[in-house]
N, CA, C and O atoms as a Tinker XYZ file with bonds, in Angstrom:
   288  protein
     1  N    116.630000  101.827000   88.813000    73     2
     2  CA   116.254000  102.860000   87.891000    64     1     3
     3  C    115.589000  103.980000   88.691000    63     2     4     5
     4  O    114.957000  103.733000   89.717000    81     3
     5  N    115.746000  105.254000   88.190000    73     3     6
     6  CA   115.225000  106.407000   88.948000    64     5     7
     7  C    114.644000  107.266000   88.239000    63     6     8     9
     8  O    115.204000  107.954000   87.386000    81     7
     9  N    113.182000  107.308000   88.602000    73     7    10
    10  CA   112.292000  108.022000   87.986000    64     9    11
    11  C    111.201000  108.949000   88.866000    63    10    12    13
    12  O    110.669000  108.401000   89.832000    81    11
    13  N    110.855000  110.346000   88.553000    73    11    14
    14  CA   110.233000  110.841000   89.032000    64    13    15
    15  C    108.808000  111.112000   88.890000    63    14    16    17
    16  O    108.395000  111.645000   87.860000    81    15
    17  N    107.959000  110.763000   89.915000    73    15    18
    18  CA   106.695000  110.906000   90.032000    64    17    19
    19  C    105.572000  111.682000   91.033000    63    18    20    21
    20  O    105.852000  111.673000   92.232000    81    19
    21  N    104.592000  112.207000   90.711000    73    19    22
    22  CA   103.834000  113.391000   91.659000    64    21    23
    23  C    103.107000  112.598000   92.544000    63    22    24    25
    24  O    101.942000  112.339000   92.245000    81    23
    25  N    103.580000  112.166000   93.574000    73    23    26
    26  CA   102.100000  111.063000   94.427000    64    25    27
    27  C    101.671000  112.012000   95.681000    63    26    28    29
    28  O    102.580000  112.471000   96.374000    81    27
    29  N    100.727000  112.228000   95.899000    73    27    30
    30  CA   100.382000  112.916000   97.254000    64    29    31
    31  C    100.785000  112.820000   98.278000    63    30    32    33
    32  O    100.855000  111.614000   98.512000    81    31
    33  N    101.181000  113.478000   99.249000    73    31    34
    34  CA   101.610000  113.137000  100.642000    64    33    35
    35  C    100.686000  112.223000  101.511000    63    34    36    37
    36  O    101.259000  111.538000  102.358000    81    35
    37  N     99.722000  112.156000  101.435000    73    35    38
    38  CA    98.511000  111.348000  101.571000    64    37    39
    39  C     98.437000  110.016000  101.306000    63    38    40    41
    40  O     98.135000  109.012000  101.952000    81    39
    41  N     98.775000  110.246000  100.239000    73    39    42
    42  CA    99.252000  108.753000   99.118000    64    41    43
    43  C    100.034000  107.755000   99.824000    63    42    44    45
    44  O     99.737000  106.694000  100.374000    81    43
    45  N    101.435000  108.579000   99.605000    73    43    46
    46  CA   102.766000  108.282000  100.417000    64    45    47
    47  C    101.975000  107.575000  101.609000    63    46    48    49
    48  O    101.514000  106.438000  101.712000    81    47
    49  N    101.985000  108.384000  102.245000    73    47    50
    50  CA   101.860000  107.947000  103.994000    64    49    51
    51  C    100.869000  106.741000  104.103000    63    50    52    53
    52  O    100.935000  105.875000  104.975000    81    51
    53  N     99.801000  106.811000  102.950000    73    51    54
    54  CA    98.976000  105.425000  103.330000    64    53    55
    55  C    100.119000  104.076000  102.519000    63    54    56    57
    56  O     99.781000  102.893000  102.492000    81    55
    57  N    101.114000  104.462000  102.075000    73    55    58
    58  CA   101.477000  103.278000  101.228000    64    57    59
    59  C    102.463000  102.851000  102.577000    63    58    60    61
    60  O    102.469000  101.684000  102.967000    81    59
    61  N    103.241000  103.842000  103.208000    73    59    62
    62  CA   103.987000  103.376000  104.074000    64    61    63
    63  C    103.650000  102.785000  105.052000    63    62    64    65
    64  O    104.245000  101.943000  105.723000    81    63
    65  N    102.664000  103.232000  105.147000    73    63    66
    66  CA   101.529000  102.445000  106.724000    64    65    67
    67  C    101.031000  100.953000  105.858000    63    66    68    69
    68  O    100.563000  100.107000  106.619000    81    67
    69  N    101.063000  100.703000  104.929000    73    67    70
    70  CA   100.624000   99.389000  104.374000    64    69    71
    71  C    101.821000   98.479000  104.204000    63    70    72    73
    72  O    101.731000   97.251000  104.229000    81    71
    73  N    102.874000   99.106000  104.042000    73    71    74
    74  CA   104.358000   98.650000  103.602000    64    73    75
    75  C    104.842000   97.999000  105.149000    63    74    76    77
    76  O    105.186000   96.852000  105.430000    81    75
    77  N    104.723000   99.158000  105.966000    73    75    78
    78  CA   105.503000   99.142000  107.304000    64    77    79
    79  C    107.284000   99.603000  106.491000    63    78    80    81
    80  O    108.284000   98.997000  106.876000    81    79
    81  N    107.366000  100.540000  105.563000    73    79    82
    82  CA   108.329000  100.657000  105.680000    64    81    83
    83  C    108.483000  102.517000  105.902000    63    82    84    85
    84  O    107.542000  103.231000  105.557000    81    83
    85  N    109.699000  103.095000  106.472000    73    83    86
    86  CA   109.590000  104.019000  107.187000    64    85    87
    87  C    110.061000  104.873000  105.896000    63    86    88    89
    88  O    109.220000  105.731000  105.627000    81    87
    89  N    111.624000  104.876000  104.670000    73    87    90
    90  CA   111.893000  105.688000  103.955000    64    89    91
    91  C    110.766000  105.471000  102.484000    63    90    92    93
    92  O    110.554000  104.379000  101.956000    81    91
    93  N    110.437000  106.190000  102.242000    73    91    94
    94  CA   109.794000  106.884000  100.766000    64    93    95
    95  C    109.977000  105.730000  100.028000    63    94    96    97
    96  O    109.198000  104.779000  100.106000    81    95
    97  N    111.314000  105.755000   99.056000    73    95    98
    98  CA   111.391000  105.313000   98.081000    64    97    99
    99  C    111.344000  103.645000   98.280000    63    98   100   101
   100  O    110.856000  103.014000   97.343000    81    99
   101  N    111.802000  102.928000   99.400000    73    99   102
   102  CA   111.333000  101.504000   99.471000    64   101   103
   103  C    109.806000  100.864000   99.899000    63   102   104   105
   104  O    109.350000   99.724000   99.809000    81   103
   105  N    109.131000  102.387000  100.502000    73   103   106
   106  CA   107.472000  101.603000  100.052000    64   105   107
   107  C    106.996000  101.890000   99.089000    63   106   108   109
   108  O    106.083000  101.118000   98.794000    81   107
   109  N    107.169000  102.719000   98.345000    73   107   110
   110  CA   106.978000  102.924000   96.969000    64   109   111
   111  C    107.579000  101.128000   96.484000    63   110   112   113
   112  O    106.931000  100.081000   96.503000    81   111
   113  N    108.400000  101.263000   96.258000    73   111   114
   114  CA   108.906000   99.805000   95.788000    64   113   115
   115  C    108.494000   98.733000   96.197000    63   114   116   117
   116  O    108.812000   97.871000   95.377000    81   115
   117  N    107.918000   98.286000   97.080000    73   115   118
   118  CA   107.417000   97.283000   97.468000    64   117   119
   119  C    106.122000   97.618000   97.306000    63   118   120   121
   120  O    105.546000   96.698000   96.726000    81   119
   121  N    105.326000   98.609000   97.580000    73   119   122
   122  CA   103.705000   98.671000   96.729000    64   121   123
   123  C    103.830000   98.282000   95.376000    63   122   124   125
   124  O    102.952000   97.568000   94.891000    81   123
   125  N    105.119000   98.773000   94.468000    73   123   126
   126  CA   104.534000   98.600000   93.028000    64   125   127
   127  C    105.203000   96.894000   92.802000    63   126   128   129
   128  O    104.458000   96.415000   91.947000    81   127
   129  N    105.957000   96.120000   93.082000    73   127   130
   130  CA   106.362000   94.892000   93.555000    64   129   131
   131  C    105.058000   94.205000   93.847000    63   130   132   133
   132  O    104.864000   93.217000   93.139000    81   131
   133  N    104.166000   94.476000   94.674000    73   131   134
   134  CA   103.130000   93.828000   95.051000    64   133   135
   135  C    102.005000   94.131000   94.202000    63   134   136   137
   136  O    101.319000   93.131000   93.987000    81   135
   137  N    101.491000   95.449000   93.511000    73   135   138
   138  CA   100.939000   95.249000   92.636000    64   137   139
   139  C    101.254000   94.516000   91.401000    63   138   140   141
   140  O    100.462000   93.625000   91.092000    81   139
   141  N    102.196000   94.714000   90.692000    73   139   142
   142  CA   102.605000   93.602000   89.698000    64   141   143
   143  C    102.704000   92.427000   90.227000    63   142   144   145
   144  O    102.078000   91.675000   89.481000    81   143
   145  N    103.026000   91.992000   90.873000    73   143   146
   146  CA   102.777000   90.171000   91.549000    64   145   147
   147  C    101.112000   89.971000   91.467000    63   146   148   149
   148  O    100.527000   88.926000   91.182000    81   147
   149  N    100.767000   90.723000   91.660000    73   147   150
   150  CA    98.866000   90.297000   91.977000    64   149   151
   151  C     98.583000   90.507000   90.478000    63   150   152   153
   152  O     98.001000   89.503000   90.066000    81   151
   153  N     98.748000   91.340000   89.576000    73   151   154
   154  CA    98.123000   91.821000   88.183000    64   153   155
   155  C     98.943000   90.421000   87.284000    63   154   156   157
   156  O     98.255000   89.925000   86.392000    81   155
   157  N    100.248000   89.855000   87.492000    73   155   158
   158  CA   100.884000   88.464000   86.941000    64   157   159
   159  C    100.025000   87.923000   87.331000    63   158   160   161
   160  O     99.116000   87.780000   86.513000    81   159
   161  N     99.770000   87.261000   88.889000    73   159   162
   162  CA    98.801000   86.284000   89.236000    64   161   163
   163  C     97.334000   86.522000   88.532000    63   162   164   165
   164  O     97.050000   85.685000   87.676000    81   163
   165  N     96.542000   87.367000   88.736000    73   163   166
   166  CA    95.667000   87.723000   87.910000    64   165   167
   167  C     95.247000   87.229000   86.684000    63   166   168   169
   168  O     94.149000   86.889000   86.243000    81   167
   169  N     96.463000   87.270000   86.200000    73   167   170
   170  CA    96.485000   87.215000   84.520000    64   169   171
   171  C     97.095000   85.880000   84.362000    63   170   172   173
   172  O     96.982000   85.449000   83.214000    81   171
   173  N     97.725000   85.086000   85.207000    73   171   174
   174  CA    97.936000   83.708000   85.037000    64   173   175
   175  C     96.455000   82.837000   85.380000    63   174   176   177
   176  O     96.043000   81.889000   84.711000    81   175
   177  N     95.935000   83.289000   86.325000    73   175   178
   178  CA    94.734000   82.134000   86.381000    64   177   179
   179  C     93.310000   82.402000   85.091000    63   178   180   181
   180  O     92.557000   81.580000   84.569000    81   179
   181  N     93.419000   83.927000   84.932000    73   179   182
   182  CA    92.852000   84.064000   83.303000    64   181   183
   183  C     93.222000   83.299000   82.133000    63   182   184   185
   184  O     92.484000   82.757000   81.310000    81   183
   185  N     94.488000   83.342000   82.191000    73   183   186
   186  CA    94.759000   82.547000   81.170000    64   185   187
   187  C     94.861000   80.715000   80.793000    63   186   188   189
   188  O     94.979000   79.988000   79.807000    81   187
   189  N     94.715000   80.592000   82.398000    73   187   190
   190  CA    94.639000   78.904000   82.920000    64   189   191
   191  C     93.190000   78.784000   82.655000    63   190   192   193
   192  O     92.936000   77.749000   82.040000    81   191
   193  N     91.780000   79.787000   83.027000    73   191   194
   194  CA    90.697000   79.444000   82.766000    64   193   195
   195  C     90.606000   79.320000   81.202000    63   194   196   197
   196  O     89.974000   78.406000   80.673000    81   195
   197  N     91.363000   80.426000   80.390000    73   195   198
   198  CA    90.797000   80.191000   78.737000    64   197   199
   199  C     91.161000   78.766000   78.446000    63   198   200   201
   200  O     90.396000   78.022000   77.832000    81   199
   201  N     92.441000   78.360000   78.931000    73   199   202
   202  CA    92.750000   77.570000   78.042000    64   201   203
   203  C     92.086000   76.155000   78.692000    63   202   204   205
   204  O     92.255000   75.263000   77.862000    81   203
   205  N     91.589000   75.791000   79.548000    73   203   206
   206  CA    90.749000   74.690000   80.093000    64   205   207
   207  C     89.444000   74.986000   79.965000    63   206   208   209
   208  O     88.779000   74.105000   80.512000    81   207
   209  N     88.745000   75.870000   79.467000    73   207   210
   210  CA    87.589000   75.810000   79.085000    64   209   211
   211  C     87.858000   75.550000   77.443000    63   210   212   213
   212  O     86.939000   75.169000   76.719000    81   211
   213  N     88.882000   75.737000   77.057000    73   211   214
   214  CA    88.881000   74.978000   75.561000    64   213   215
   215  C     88.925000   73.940000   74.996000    63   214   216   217
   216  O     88.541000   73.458000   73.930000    81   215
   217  N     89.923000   73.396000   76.636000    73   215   218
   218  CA    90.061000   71.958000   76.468000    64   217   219
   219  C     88.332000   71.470000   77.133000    63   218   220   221
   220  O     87.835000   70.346000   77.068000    81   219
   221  N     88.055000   72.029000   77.407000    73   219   222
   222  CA    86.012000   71.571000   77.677000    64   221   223
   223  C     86.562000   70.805000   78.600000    63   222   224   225
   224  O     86.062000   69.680000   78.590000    81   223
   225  N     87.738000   71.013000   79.733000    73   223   226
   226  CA    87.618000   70.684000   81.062000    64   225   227
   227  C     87.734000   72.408000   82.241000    63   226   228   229
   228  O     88.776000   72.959000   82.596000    81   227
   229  N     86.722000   72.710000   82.471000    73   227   230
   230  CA    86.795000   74.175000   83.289000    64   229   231
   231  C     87.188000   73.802000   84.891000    63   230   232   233
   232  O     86.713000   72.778000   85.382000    81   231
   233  N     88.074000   74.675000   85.682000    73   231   234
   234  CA    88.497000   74.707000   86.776000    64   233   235
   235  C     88.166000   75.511000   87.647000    63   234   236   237
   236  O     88.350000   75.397000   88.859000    81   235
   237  N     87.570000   76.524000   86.979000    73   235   238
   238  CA    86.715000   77.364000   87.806000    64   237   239
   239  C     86.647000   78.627000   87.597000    63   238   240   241
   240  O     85.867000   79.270000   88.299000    81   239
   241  N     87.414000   79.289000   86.617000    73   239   242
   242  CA    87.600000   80.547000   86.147000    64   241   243
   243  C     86.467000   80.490000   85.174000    63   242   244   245
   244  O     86.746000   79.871000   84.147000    81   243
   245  N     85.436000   80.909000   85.232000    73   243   246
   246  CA    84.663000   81.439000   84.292000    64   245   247
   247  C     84.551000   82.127000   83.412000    63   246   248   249
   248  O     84.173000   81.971000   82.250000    81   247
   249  N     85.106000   83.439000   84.334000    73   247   250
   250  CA    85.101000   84.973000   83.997000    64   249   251
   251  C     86.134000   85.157000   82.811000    63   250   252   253
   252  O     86.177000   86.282000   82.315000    81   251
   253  N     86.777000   84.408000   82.419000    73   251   254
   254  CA    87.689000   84.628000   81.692000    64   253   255
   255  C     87.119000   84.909000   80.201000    63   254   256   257
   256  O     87.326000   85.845000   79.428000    81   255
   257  N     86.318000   83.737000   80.089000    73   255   258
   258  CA    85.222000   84.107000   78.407000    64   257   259
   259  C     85.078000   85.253000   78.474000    63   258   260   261
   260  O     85.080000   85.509000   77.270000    81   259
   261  N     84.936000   86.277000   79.007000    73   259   262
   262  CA    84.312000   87.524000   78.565000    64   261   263
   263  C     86.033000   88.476000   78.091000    63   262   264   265
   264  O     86.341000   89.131000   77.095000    81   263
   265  N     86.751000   88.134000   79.285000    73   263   266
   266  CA    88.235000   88.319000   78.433000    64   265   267
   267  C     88.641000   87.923000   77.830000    63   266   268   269
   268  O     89.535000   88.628000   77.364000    81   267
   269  N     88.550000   86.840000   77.326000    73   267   270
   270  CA    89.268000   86.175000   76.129000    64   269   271
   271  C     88.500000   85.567000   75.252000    63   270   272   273
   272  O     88.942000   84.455000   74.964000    81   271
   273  N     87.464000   85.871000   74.675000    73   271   274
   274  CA    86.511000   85.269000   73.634000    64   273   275
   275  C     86.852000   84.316000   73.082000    63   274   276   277
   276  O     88.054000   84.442000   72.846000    81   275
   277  N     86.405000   83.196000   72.642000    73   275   278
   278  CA    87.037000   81.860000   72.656000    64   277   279
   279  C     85.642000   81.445000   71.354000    63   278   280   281
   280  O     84.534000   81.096000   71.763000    81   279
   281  N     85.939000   81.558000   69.858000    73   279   282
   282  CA    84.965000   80.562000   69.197000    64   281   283
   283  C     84.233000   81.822000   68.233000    63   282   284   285
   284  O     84.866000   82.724000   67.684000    81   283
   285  N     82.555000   81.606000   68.177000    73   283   286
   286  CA    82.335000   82.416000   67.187000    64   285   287
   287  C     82.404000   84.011000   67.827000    63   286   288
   288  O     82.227000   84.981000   67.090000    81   287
């Protein structure tokens, strides 16, 4: 899919230096690839903490009660 967006030249160049990739449009793609993989993961172990602190066995996600209110 091809869509256009304003990112800084600045921007760019730090994404490619993080990518190691040399054309534009494939570190773009692999930055936003890697952000969505981390924001899924993210949101999978949130949702592994709600639901084991419900079962009143917790694994270690705490933080999740405050995202997902659980009770009164």
């Amino acid at each position: 899919m091809r869509i256009a967006v304003g990112i800084k030249e600045a921007m760019i160049a730090g994404v490619m230096a993080m990518t190691d990739e040399t054309p534009k449009s494939p570190a773009i793609n692999k930055a936003v690839e890697e952000f969505v993989w981390r924001r899924k993961k993210e949101f999978g172990s949130l949702i592994r903490g709600a639901i084991s602190i419900m079962a009143g066995k917790p694994i270690g996600v705490i933080r999740c009660q405050m995202a997902f209110p659980i009770g009164n």
